[in-house]
C-alpha positions in Angstrom: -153.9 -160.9 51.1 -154.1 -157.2 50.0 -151.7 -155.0 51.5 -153.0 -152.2 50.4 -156.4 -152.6 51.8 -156.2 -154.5 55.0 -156.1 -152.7 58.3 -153.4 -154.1 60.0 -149.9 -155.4 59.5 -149.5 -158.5 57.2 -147.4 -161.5 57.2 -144.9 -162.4 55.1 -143.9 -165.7 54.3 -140.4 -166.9 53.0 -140.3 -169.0 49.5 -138.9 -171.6 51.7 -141.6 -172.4 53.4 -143.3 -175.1 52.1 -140.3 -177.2 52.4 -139.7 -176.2 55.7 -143.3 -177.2 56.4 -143.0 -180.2 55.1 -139.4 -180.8 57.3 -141.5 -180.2 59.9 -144.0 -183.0 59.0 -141.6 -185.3 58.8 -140.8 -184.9 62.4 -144.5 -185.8 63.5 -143.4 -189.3 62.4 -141.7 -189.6 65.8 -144.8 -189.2 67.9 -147.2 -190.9 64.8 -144.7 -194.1 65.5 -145.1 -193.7 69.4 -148.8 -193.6 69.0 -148.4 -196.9 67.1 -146.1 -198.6 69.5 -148.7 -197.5 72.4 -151.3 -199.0 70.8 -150.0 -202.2 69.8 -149.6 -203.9 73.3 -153.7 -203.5 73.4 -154.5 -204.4 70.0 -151.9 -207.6 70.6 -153.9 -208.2 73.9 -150.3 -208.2 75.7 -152.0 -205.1 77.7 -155.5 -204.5 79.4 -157.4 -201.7 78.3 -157.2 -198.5 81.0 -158.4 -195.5 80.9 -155.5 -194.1 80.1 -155.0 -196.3 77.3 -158.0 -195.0 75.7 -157.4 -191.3 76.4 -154.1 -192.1 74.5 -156.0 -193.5 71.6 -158.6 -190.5 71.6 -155.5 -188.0 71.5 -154.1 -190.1 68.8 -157.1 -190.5 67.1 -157.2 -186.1 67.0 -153.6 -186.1 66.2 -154.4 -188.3 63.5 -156.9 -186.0 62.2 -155.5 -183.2 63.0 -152.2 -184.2 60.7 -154.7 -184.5 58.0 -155.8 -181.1 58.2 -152.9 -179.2 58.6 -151.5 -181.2 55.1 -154.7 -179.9 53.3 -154.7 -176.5 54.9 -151.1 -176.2 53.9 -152.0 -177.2 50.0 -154.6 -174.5 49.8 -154.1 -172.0 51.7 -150.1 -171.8 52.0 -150.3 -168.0 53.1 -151.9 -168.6 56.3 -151.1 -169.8 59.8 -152.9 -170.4 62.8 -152.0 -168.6 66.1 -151.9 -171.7 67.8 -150.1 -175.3 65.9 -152.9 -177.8 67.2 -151.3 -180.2 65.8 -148.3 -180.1 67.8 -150.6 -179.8 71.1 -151.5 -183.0 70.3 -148.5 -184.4 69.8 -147.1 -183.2 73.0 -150.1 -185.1 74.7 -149.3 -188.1 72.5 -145.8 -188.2 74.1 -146.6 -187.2 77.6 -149.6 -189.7 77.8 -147.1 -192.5 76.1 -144.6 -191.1 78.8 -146.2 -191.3 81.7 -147.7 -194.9 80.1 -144.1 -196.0 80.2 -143.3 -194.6 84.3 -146.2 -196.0 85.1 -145.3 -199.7 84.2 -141.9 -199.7 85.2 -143.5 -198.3 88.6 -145.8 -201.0 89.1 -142.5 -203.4 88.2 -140.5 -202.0 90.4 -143.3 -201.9 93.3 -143.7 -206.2 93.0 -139.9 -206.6 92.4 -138.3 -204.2 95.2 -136.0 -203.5 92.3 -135.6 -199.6 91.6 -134.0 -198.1 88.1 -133.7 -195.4 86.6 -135.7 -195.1 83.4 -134.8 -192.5 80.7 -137.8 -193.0 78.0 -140.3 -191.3 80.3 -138.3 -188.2 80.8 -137.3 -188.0 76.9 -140.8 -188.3 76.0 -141.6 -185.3 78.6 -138.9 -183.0 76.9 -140.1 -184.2 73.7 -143.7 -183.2 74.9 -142.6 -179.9 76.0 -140.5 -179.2 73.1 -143.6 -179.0 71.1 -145.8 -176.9 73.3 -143.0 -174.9 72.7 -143.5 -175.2 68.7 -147.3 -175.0 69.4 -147.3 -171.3 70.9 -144.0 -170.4 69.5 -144.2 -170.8 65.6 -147.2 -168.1 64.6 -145.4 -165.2 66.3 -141.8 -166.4 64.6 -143.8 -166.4 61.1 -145.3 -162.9 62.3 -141.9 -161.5 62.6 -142.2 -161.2 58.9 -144.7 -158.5 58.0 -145.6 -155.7 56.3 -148.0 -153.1 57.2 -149.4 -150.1 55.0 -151.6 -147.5 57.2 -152.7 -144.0 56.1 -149.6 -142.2 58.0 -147.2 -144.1 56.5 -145.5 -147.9 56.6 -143.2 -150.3 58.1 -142.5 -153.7 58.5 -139.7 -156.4 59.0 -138.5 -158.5 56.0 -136.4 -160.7 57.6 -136.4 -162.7 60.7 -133.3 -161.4 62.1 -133.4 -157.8 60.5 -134.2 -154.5 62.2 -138.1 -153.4 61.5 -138.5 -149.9 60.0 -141.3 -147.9 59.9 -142.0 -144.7 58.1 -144.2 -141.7 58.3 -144.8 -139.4 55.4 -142.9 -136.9 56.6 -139.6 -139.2 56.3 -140.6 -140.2 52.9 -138.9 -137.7 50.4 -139.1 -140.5 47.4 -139.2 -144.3 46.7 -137.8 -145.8 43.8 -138.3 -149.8 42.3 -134.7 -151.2 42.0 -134.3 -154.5 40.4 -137.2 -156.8 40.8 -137.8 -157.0 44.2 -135.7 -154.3 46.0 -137.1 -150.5 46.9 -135.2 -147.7 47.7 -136.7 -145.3 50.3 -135.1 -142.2 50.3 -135.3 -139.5 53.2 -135.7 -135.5 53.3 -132.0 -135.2 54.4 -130.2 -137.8 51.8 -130.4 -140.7 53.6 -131.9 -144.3 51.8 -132.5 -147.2 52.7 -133.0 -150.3 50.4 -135.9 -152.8 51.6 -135.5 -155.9 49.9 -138.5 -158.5 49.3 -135.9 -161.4 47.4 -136.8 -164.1 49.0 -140.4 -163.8 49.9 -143.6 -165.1 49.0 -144.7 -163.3 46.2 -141.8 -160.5 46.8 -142.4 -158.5 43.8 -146.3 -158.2 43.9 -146.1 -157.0 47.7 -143.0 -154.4 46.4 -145.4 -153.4 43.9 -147.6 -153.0 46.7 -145.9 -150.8 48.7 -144.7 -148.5 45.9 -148.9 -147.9 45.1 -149.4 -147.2 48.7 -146.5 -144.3 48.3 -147.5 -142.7 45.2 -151.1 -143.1 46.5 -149.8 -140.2 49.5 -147.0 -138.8 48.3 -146.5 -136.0 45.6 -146.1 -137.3 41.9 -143.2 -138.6 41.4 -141.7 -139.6 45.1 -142.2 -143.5 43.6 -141.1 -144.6 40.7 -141.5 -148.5 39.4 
């Protein structure tokens, strides 16, 4: 994306992140191989078809597709993110479907034996189901942390997850100077600087670049240098 021209703030994505990605993709094996373990008790014909049976099959079927997706989305467009990870929707219904699949046997076990246990797959599927809603709603605005934003009375931003944002307006820009390849140096009217580092990022050194255009574009000649 353009920095320069786009009207609001823009996110900024770590080098590490398609590895990260694809750490995370390894941990949809776990509900891929409970989808498969659901559905083999039908396929076997060990299980009658339910209802819920098929719902579980039509989530994993989506989840299925949805996996597909995200790989290809990731491939092409690796500077993008939805707000919401469907993907890990659906595997939180895979495992609270599967879940409640499980409590649901045992229950009808228990009711013709008289015999009562306690069960802890069903409840580790649930946390595992919540843990990615969690992921679901929780991921976009972590990657938003990241951003940079360039408006007409000034900038800020925040270049690390953990790091303080900082945001400047014109008046608080006395000059901006390019320091190694990736690094700026903001200086203020009263001596103070600041170094704002994009090592690390995404195409660091195009959106420094960036940054020092939008600066020289409003400040006086030589308040930033490259």
């Amino acid at each position: 994306m353009d920095t320069a021209t786009h009207p609001g703030p823009v996110t900024l994505y770590t080098t590490r992140r398609a590895r990260v990605e694809r750490a995370k993709g390894l941990a949809h094996i776990v509900p891929a191989l409970v989808l498969v373990s659901g559905a083999a008790g039908v396929l076997a014909g060990n299980e009658p078809f339910t209802l819920l049976t098929g719902l579980e099959l039509l989530v994993g079927v989506a989840y299925v597709g949805l996996l597909w997706q995200e790989l290809r989305h990731l491939k092409q467009q690796p500077e993008h993110h939805s707000r919401v990870a469907w993907l890990e929707v659906a595997a939180a219904g895979i495992l609270a479907l599967e879940g409640y699949h499980i409590w649901h046997r045992h229950h009808e076990a228990e009711a013709l034996t008289g015999v009562h246990r306690m069960h802890v797959l069903p409840w580790l599927y649930a946390a595992l189901a919540v843990w990615y809603v969690g992921l679901a709603f929780g991921i976009g605005r972590i990657y938003e942390r990241r951003y940079l934003h360039l408006h007409p009375e000034g900038f800020r931003g925040r270049l690390g997850l953990f790091q303080k944002s900082f945001a400047y307006t014109w008046a608080e820009v006395a000059a901006a100077q390019a320091t190694g390849e990736t690094d700026v140096v903001v200086r203020r009217p009263d001596g103070q600087q600041e170094c704002l580092s994009f090592a690390g990022l995404h195409n660091g050194p195009t959106h420094r670049a960036k940054l020092l255009a939008h600066i020289a574009q409003h400040q006086a000649p030589g308040a930033a240098t490259a």
